[in-house]
N, C-alpha and C positions, 0 to 999 in steps of 0.2 A: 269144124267151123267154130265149136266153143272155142272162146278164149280161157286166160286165168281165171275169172271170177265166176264163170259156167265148171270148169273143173272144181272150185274147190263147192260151188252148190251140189253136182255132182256126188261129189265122195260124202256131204251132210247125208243125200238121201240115201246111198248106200247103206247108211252107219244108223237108220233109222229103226232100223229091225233090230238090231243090236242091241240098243239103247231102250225101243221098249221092253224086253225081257229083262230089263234091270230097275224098273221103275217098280217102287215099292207098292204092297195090294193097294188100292184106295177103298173109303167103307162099305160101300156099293159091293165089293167082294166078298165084304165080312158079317151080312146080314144075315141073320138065320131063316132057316125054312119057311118060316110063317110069313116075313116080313119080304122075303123073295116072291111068295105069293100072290102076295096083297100088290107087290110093283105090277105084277102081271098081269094081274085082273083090271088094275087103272088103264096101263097099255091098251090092253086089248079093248076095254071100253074107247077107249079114245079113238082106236084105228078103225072100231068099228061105225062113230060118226063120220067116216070120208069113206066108209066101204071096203074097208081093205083088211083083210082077215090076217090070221097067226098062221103061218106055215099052211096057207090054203093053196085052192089050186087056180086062183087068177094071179093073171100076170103081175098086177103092181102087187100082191101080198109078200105078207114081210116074211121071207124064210130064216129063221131062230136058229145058232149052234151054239149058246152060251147063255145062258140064264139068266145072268146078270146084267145081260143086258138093257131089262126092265128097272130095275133101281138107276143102273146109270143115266137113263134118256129123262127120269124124274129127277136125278139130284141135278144134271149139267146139260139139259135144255137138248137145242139143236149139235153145241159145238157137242157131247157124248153122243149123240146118232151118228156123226158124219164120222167121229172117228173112231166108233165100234166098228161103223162101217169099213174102216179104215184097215182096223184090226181084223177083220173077218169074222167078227159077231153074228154079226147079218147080212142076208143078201138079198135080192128083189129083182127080177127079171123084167121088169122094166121100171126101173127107178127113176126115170122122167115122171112118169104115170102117176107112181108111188105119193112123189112130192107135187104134184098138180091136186091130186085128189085133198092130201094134208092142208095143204093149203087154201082153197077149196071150203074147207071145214073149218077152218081158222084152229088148226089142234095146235099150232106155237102157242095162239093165244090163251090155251086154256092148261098149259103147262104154265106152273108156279116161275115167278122171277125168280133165275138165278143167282149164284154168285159171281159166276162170269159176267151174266149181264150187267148187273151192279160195278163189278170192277169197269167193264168198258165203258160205261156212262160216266164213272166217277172220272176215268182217265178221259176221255172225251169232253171233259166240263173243266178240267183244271189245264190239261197239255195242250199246247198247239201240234197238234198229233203229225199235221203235214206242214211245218215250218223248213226253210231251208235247210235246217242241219240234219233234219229226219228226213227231206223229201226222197232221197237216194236210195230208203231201205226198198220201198216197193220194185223199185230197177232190179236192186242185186235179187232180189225173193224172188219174182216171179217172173220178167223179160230178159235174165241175165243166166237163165238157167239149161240156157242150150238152145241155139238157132235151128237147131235140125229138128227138132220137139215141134218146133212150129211151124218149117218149112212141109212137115208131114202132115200138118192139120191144117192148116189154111188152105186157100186158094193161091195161085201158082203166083202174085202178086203180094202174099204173103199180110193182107187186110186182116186187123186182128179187132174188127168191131161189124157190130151189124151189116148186114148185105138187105136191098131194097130188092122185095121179091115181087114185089107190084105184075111185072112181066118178064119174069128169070124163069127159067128152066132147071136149072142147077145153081151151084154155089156161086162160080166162075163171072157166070152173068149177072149173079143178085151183087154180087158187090163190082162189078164194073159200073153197073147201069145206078151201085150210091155213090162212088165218087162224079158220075156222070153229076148227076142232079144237086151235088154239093154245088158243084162248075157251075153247072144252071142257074142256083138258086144266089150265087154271087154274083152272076152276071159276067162271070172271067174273060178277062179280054188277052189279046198278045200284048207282050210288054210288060203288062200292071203288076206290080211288085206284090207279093204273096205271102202272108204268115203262117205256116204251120205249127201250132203249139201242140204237142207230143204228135210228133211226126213217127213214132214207131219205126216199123223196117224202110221206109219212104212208100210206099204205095202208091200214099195222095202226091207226094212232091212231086212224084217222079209222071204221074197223071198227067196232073198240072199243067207242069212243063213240055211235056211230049205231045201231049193234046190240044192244049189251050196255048202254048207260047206261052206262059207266064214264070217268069223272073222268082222262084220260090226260095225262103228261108226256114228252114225245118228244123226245130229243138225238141229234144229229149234227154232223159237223164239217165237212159241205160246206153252202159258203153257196146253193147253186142246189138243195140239196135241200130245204135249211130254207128257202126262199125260197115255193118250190111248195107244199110241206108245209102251211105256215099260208095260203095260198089254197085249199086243200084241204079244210082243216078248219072257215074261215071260220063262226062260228056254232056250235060244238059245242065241248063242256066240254076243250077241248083245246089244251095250250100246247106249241108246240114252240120248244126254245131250240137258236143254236151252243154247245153244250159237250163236254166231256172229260170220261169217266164219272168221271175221278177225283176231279172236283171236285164230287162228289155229295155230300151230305153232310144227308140229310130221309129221310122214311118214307115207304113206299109199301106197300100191301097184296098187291100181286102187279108182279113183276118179269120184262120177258120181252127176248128178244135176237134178232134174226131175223137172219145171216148179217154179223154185225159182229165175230165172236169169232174170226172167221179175220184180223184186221186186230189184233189186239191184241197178238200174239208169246208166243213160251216162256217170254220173261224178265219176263212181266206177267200170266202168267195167275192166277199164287197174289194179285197184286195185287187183278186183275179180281174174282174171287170175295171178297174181303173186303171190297170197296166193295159189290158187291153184298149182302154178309151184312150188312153197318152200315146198310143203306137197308132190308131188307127186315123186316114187322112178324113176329111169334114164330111164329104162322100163316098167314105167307102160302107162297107159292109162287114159284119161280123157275124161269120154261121157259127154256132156251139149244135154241137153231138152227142149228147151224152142220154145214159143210163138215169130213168127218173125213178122214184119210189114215191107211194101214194103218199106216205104219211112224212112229216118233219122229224127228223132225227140228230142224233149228235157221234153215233157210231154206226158200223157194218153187224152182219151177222158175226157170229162168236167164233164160227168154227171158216168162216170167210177171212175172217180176222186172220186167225193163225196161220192157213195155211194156205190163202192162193193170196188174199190182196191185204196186206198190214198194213193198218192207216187208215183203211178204204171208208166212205162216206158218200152216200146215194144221194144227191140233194132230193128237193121236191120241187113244187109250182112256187110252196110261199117262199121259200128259201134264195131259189131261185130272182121270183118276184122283189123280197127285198135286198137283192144284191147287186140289182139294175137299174134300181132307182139312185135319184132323179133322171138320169142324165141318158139314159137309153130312149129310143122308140121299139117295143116290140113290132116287127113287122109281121113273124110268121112264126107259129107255134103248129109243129107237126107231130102228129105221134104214128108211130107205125113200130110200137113194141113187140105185136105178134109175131114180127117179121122175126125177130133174135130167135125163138123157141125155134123156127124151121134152120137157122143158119147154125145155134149151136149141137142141132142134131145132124147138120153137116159138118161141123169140125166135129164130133165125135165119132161119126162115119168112117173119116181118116184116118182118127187117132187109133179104131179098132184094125183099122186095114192094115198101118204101118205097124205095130205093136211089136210085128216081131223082129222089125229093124230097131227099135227103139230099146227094147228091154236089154241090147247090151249098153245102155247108159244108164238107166233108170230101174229099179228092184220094184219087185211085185206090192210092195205099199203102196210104191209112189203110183202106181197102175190105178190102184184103188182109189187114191188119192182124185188125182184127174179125171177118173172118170163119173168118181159122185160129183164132182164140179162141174163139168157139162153137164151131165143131166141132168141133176139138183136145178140147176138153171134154167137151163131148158121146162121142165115143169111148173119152176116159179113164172117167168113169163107167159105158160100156156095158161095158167091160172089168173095172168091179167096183174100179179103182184108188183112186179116190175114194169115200166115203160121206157121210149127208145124215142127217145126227143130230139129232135133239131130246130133249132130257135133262129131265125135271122133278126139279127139287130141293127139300129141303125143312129147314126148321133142324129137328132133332130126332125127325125125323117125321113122318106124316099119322098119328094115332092113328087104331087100329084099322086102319090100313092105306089106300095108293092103289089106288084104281081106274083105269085108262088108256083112256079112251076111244081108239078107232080110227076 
């Protein structure tokens, strides 16, 4: 079901293995004894503030095959853990756990700034990192990299953001019963014309329209998602196009965003919401979904950067906050981010179960790869690092007030 631009990601990841046995030592390899030491003894100090020992016998300890591992995690932060990890440096039998506990303890915070981080903030302060001519790397990098990758880890719906586990049983229900309560929380009628901005595989559209009667328009900027999307929808009041929210420019009666607003950056949010206000009619509604982060920032994690979401930017509350002013009503700010740690321990579930369909596409880095990514995740939200917001907004108001469905 890959298309072109899935094969040639494809043949990148094969050729990854190849390529690091050709990358020259870096100094981290070429410190002597004493100084490999002393990285150790730092390490191990630090894992043993979250509780998690050197090659111990609880589940989240960190198991050591390369020594050097210790200098690298001190010269290059997070993104050197995630990609020793990568490399098979180290392993941790439940690496959810691992990353709940570090974080937990705040040990990022007590590792020296980087040089990485330094470059991403430098480049996060001068680039418009997700302006129209860059917005398309994140499609090709991470949604363009093979439909079957994700048909084997979602739900059979192919929802690729938080599921609402309030009263799910499994995966299948917890994301039925979130686009249920999107519907809800817009008040979706038959007829009322629909916005989907990053519409993904169609999921919501295709909801939408099958459940609700409603007339949907769905944009995305990966072509293997719009590709699926409109196989999906086949037969129902629903047009999905490749577009750029910015080139919106018509009416819609309600406007909604499932997990695309973490992809749009700081330096586009007051953007985002005014294309969104010029599309939307005087009473409609606008739900946003997204991934929050406690603190204000101007980039992603290091090693997030490189290798699942390039570009990526977590807003916060203020960021948020000042990118809807003046001209918004907050109606309803909900958080229910716990609910991500349980759903991305269900797409990892998958992703272990199909593996061995999967590994004739993908090589054993990329294995690695994906799988510190769910659960790295997974942990950060069990630790509360992350949140899972849904915001309804409104122009002027809901007279007489919202009601929020739960």
């Amino acid at each position: 079901m890959a298309g072109a631009n899935s094969r040639r990601s494809l043949a990148r990841m094969k050729g990854t293995e190849m390529l690091q046995s050709k990358l020259p030592l870096r100094h981290y390899e070429r410190l002597p004894g004493e100084e490999q030491r002393q990285a150790r003894d730092k390490v191990e100090w630090l894992l043993r503030q979250a509780g998690i020992g050197l090659n111990g016998s609880q589940p989240w300890d960190m198991q050591v095959s390369n020594e050097q591992l210790y200098a690298r995690i001190l010269a290059q932060g997070t993104l050197g853990l995630g990609e020793a990890y990568m490399d098979g440096w180290w392993d941790c039998e439940q690496l959810d756990q691992f990353t709940c506990r570090a974080l937990q303890a705040d040990l990022t915070e007590r590792i020296a700034f980087t040089w990485h981080d330094a470059g991403l903030a430098l480049r996060g302060l001068l680039a418009n990192l997700q302006s129209k001519a860059r917005a398309s790397i994140v499609g090709e990098q991470h949604y363009d990299i093979g439909n079957r990758l994700y048909e084997c880890m979602l739900d059979s719906r192919m929802t690729y953001t938080c599921g609402y586990w309030r009263l799910a049983a499994d995966l299948e229900e917890a994301q039925e019963h979130k686009l249920d309560l999107v519907c809800r929380k817009l008040g979706l009628r038959e007829g009322q014309r629909l916005l989907d901005i990053g519409c993904g595989w169609g999921s919501f559209a295709e909801f939408a329209a099958r459940r609700y009667g409603a007339r949907v328009v769905g944009i995305t900027i990966s072509r293997e998602q719009a590709e699926l999307a409109r196989q999906r929808c086949r037969g129902l009041p629903v047009e999905i196009r490749l577009q750029d929210y910015r080139d919106l420019r018509e009416s819609f009666e309600h406007i909604v965003s499932l997990g695309m607003f973490e992809h749009v950056g700081w330096k586009n949010h007051r953007t985002y919401m005014q294309v969104v206000q010029r599309c939307l009619t005087a009473d409609g509604l606008f739900l946003l979904h997204t991934i929050g982060a406690n603190r204000s920032g101007i980039h992603g994690d290091a090693w997030i950067d490189r290798h699942i979401f390039p570009n990526g930017n977590l807003p916060s509350i203020a960021q948020i906050g000042q990118a809807i002013e003046p001209g918004w009503v907050m109606e309803d700010w909900h958080n229910f981010g716990a609910d991500y740690d349980r759903t991305l321990m269900a797409w990892h579930a998958n992703f272990e179960r199909h593996w061995g369909e999967l590994a004739a596409y993908y090589d054993q880095r990329f294995y690695r790869m994906w799988r510190y990514y769910l659960l790295t995740c997974a942990g950060s939200f069990r630790a509360r690092r992350n949140q899972l917001w849904q915001i309804v907004l409104a122009k002027g108001g809901v007279p007489g007030g919202y009601q929020a469905p739960r």
